[in-house]
N, C-alpha and C positions, 0 to 999 in steps of 0.2 A: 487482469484480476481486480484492480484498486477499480478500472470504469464498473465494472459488473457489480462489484461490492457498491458501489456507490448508484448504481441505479442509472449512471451516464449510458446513453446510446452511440455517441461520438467519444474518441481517446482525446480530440479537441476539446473537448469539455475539462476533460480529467485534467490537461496539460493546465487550461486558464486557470482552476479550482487549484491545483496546488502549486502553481507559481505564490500564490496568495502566504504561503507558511517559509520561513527561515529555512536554508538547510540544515542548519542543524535539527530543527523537529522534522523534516521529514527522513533525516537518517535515521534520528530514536524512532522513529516509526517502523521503517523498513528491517532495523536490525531486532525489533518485537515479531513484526511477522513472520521474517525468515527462522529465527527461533521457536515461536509455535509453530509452523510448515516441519523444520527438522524433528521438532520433539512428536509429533502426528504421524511420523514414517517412521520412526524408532520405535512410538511407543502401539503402531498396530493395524 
C-alpha cells in the first residue's frame, strides 16, 4: 500500500526511502493510517 501510494514500482524502493525517517515518525505514521483505515470500515 505505502509503494503504491508513493508511486514506487519496486517494495525496494519503498524499503531505501523509508529507512531515511526515525522509527519513531515512521510509527506516528503507521499508527495515523491504521486509524483512518479503521475509522473508513466503521464509518461505511
Amino acid at each position: 500500500m505505502i509503494s503504491e501510494s508513493l508511486g514506487h514500482t519496486s517494495i525496494r524502493t519503498t524499503q531505501i526511502y523509508l529507512k531515511g525517517f526515525e522509527l519513531a515518525d515512521r510509527t506516528r505514521v503507521n499508527r495515523l493510517n491504521y486509524a483512518y483505515i479503521f475509522s473508513e470500515k466503521t464509518s461505511g
